[in-house]
C-alpha positions in Angstrom: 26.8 -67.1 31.5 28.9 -65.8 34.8 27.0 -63.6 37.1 26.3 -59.8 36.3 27.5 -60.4 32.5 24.8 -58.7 29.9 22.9 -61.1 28.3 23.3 -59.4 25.2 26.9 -57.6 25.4 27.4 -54.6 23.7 29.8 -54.8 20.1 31.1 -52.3 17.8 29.8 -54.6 15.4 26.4 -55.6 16.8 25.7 -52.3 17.1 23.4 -50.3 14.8 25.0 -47.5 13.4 22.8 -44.7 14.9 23.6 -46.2 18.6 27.8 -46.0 17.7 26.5 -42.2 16.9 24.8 -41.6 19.2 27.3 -42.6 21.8 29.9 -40.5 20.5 27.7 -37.7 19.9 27.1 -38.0 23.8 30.7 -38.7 24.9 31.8 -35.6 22.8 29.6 -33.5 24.8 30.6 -34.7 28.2 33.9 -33.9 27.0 33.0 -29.9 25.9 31.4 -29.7 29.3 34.7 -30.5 31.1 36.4 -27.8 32.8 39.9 -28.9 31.9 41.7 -28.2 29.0 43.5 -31.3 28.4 42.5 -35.1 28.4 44.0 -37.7 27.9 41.7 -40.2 26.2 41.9 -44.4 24.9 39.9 -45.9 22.5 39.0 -48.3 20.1 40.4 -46.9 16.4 36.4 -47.6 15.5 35.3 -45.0 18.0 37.7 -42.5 17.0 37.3 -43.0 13.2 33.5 -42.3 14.2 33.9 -39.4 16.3 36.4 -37.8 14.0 35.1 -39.1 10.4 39.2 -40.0 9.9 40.2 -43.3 8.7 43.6 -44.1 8.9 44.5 -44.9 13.2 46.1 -47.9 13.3 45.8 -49.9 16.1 48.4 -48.7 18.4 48.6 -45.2 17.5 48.9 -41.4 19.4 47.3 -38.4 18.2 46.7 -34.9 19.8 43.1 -33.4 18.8 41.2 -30.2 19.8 37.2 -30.3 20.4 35.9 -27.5 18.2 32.0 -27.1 17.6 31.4 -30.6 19.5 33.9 -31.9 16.8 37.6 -33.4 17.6 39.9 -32.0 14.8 43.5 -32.7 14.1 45.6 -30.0 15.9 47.2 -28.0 13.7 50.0 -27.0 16.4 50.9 -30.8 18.2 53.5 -31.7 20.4 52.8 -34.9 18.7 54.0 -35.6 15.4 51.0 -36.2 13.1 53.0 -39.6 11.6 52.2 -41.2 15.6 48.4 -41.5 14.1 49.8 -44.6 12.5 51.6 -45.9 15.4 55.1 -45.5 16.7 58.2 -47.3 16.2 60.6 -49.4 17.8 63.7 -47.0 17.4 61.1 -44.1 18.4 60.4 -45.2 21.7 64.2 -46.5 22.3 65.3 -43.1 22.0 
């Protein structure tokens, strides 16, 4: 094992549910205590089906959300077509 690696690494996986949870439940707050009003956030399709109870990101997708509540919803009124969830096209991003 190389130096400073976890013995035991942290996977989506591996993890027991209430952990994955937990974690979001933690991140979502960290995000409601922000003071600005947009962020631009990456992750893992897993995390965002889990912090938004959604199941159809694809791997490569875009999506705007509001945080409501300590909940990340759909925006109703996006800049971002709501078809991007599932990824964008070759001809999209040609154009």
């Amino acid at each position: 094992m190389s130096d400073g690696a976890p013995e035991k690494p942290r996977h989506f996986n591996g993890e027991p549910d209430s952990e994955v949870t937990k974690r979001g439940q933690d991140f979502l707050q960290w995000l409601s205590n922000r003071e600005e009003k947009n962020i631009f956030v990456f992750a893992h399709k897993f995390i965002l089906q889990e912090l938004t109870g959604l199941d159809n990101f694809k791997n490569v997708g875009v999506v705007e959300m509001t945080l409501e509540n300590n909940k990340l919803r759909l925006k109703e009124d996006a800049v971002i077509p709501a078809s991007y969830i599932e990824g964008v096209s070759d001809s999209e991003i040609e154009s």
